[in-house]
TIKOL-273014 format. One record per residue (C-alpha): x, y, z; residue number from 1; residue in three letters. Coordinates in steps of 0.1 Angstrom, whole numbers, plus 5000, padded with zeros to 4 digits. Layout:
// residues N
<rec u="X" v="Y" w="Z" nr="NUM" rest="ALA"/>
...
This chain:
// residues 157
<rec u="7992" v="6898" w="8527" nr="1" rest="UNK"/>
<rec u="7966" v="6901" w="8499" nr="2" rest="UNK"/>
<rec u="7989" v="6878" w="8480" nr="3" rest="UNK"/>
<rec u="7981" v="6862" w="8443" nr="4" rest="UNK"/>
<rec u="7998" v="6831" w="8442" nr="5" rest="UNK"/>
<rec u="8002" v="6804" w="8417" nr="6" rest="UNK"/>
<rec u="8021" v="6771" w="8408" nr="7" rest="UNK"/>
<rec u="8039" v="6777" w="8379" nr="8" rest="UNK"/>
<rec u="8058" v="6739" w="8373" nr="9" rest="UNK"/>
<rec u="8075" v="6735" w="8399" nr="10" rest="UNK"/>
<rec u="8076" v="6776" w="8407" nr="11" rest="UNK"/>
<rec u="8055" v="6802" w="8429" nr="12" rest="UNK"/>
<rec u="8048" v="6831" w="8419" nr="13" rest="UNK"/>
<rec u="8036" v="6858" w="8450" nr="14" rest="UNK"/>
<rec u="8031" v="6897" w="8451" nr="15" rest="UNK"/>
<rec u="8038" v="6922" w="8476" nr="16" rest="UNK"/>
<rec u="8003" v="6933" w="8494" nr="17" rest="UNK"/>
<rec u="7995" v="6961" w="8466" nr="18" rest="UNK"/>
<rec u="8006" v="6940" w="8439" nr="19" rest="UNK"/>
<rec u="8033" v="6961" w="8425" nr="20" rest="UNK"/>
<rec u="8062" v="6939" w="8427" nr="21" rest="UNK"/>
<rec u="8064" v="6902" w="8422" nr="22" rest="UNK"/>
<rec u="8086" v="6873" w="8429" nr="23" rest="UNK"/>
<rec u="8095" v="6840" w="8412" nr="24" rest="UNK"/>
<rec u="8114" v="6815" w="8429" nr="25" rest="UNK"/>
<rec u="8107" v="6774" w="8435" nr="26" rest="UNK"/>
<rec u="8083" v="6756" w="8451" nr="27" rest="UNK"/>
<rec u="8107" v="6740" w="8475" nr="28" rest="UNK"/>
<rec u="8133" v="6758" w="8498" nr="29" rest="UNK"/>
<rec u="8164" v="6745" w="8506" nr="30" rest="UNK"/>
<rec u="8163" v="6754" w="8540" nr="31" rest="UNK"/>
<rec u="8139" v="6770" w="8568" nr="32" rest="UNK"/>
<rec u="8156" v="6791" w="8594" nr="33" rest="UNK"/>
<rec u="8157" v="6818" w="8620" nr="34" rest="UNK"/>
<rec u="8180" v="6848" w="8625" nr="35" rest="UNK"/>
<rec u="8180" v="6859" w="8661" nr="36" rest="UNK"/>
<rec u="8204" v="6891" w="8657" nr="37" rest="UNK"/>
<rec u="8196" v="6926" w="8665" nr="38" rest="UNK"/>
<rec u="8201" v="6939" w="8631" nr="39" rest="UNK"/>
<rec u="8167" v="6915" w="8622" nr="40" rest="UNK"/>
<rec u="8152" v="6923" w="8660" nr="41" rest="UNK"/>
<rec u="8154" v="6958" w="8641" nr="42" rest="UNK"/>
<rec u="8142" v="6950" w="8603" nr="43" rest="UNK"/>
<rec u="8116" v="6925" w="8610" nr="44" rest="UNK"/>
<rec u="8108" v="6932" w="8642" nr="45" rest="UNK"/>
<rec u="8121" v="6902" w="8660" nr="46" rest="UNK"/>
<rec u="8134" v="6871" w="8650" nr="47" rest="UNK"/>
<rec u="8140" v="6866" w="8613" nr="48" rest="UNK"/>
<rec u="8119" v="6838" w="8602" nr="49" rest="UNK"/>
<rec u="8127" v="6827" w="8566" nr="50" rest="UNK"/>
<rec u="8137" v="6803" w="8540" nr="51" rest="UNK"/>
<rec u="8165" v="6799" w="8515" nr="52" rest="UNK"/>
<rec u="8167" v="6796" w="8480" nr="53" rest="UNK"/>
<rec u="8192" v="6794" w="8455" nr="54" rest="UNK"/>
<rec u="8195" v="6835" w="8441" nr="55" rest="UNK"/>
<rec u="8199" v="6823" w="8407" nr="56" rest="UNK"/>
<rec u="8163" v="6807" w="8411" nr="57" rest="UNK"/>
<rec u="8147" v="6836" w="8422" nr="58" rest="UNK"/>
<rec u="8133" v="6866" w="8401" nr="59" rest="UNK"/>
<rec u="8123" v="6898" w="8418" nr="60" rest="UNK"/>
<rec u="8101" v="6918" w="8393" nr="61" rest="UNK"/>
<rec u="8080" v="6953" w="8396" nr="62" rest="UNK"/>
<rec u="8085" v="6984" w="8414" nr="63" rest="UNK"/>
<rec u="8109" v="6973" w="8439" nr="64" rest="UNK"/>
<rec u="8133" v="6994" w="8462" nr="65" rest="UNK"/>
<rec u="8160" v="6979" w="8473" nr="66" rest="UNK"/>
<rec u="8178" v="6989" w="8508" nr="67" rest="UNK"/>
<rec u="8210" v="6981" w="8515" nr="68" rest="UNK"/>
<rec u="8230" v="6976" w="8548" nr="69" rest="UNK"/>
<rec u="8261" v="6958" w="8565" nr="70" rest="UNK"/>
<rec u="8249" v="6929" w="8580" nr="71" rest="UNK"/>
<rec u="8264" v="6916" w="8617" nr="72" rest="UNK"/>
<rec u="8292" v="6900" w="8597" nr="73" rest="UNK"/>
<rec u="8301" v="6930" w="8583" nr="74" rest="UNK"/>
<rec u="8295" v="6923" w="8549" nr="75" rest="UNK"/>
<rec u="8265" v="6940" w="8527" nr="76" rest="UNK"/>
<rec u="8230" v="6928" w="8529" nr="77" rest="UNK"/>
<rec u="8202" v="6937" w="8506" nr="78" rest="UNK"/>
<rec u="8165" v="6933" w="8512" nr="79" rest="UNK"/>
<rec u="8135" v="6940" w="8482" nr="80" rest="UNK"/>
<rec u="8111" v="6954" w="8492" nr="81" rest="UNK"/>
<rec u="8077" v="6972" w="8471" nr="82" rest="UNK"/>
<rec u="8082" v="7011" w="8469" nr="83" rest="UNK"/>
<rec u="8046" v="7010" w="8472" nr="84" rest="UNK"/>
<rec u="8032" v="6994" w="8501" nr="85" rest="UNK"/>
<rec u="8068" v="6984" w="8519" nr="86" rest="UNK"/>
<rec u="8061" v="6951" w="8519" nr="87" rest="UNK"/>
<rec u="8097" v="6931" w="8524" nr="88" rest="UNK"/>
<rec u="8098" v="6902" w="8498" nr="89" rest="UNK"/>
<rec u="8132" v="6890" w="8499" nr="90" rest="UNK"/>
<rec u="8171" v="6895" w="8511" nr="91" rest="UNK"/>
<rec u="8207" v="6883" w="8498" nr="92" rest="UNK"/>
<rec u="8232" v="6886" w="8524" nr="93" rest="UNK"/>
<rec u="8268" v="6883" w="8512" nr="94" rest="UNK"/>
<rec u="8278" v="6864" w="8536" nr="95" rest="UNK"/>
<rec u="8264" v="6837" w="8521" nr="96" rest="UNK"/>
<rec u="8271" v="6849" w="8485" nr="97" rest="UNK"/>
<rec u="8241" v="6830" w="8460" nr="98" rest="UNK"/>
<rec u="8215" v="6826" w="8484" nr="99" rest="UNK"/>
<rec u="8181" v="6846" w="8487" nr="100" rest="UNK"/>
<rec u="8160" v="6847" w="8518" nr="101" rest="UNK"/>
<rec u="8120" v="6847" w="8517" nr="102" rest="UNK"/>
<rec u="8103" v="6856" w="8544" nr="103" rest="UNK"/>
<rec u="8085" v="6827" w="8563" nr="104" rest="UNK"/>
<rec u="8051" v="6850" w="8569" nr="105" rest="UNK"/>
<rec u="8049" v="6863" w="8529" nr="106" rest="UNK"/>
<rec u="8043" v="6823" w="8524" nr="107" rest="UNK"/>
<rec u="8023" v="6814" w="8551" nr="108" rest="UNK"/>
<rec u="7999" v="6800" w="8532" nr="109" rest="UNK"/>
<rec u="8019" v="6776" w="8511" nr="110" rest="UNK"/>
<rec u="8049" v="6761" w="8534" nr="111" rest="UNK"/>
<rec u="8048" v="6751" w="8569" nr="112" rest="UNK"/>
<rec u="8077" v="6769" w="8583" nr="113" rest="UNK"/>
<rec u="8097" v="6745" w="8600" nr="114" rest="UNK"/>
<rec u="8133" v="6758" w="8614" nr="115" rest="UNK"/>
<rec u="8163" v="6736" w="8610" nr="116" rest="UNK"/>
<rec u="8190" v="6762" w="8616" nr="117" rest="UNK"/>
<rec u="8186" v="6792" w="8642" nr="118" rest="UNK"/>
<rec u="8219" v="6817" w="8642" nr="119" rest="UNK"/>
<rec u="8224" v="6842" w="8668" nr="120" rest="UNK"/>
<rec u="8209" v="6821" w="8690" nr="121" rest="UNK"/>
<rec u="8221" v="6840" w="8720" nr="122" rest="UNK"/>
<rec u="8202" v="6866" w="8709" nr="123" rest="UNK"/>
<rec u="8171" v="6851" w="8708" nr="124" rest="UNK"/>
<rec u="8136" v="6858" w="8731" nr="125" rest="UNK"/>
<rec u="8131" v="6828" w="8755" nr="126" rest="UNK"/>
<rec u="8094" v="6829" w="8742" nr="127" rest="UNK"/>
<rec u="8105" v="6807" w="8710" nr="128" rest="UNK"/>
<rec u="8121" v="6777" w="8730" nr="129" rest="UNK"/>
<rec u="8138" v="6751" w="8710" nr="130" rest="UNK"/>
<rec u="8111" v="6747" w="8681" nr="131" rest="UNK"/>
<rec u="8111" v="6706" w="8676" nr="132" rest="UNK"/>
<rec u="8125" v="6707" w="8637" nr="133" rest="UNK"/>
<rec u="8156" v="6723" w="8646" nr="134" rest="UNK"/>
<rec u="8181" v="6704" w="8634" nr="135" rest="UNK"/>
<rec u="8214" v="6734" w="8644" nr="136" rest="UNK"/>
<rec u="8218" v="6760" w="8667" nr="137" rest="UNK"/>
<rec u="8246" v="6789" w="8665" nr="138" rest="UNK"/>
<rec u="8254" v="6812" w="8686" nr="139" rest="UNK"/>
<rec u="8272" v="6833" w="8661" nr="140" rest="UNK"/>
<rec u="8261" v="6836" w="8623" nr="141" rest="UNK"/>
<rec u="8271" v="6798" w="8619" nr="142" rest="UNK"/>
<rec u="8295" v="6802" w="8593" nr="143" rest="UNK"/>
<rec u="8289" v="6794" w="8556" nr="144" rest="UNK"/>
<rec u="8304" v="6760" w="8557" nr="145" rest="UNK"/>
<rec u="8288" v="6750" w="8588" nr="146" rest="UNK"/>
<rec u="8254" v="6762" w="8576" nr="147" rest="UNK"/>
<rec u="8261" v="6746" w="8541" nr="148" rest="UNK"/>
<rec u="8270" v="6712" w="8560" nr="149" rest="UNK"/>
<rec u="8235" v="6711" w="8575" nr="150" rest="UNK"/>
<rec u="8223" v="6716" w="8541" nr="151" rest="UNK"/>
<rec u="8241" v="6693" w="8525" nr="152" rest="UNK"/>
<rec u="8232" v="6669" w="8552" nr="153" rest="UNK"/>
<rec u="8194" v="6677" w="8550" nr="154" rest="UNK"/>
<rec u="8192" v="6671" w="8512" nr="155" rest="UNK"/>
<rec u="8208" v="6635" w="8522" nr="156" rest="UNK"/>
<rec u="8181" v="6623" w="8545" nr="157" rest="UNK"/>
C-alpha cells in the first residue's frame, strides 16, 4: 500500500493505495485474529487476517463504496472499501454488532500481527499451523460471548 500514515494522540490515520479514502481508528487493537471461512477464502483471498476495534472508534472518510453481504452466520456484513483503487480498508459484521475489522496487511507497517483468536478453524489451509500467539481456536464462528471472553481475558493479563 502506498499508505500516509500518522500518529494522531493515541490515533492512526491510513489511506487506501490512491489516497481517496481514509480511516481513523486507535493505535491499539483489541484483538488480532484470523477468519478461516470460505466466504473470506473468497473476499480476501484466503484466510482473513485482521484486527478489531471498537466501530465507535473508527472513522471511515472519502470516496468509499461500501459492499454488503450475509456473512456465514447469516447475518449482514459490510466491508469499505475505495471506489477508486478497491483497496478493502475495513468490515463490521453484525454478528458481532460494534466491532470493525482492519485488515492485518493495510497495517503492516505499524502492528505486528499476532493472532489470538482463529474461527472457522476447520476451514483453514494446513500451511498456517498453529501460529504461537494463539490464545483460541473455533471451529465455528466462536460465538460472540466466547470471543468477547477471550477479550475480556486478554485485557486482564
Amino acid at each position: 500500500f502506498k499508505c500516509e500514515n500518522t500518529l494522531v494522540g493515541r490515533k492512526m490515520k491510513k489511506a487506501c493505495f490512491c489516497g481517496k479514502v481514509n480511516i481513523d481508528f486507535p493505535d491499539k487493537p483489541l484483538l488480532h485474529f484470523m477468519c478461516h471461512c470460505t466466504d473470506c477464502d473468497l473476499m480476501w483471498n484466503g484466510a482473513y487476517m485482521g484486527f478489531v476495534y471498537p466501530t465507535d472508534e473508527v472513522t471511515v472518510g472519502g470516496e468509499k463504496s461500501i459492499f454488503q453481504f450475509n456473512g456465514g452466520s447469516g447475518l449482514g456484513f459490510e466491508i469499505d472499501l475505495c471506489s477508486t483503487c478497491g483497496t478493502k480498508v475495513a468490515s463490521r459484521p453484525q454478528v458481532v454488532d460494534g466491532l470493525t475489522y482492519i485488515p492485518a496487511g493495510f497495517l503492516k507497517n505499524e502492528i505486528d500481527f499476532s493472532p489470538q483468536v482463529e474461527i472457522f478453524a476447520y476451514n483453514k489451509y494446513k500451511c498456517f499451523g498453529n501460529p504461537e500467539t494463539l490464545v483460541e481456536s473455533f471451529d465455528d464462528n466462536g460465538t460472540v460471548e466466547r470471543i468477547s471472553a477471550v477479550i475480556e481475558a486478554m485485557n486482564q493479563s
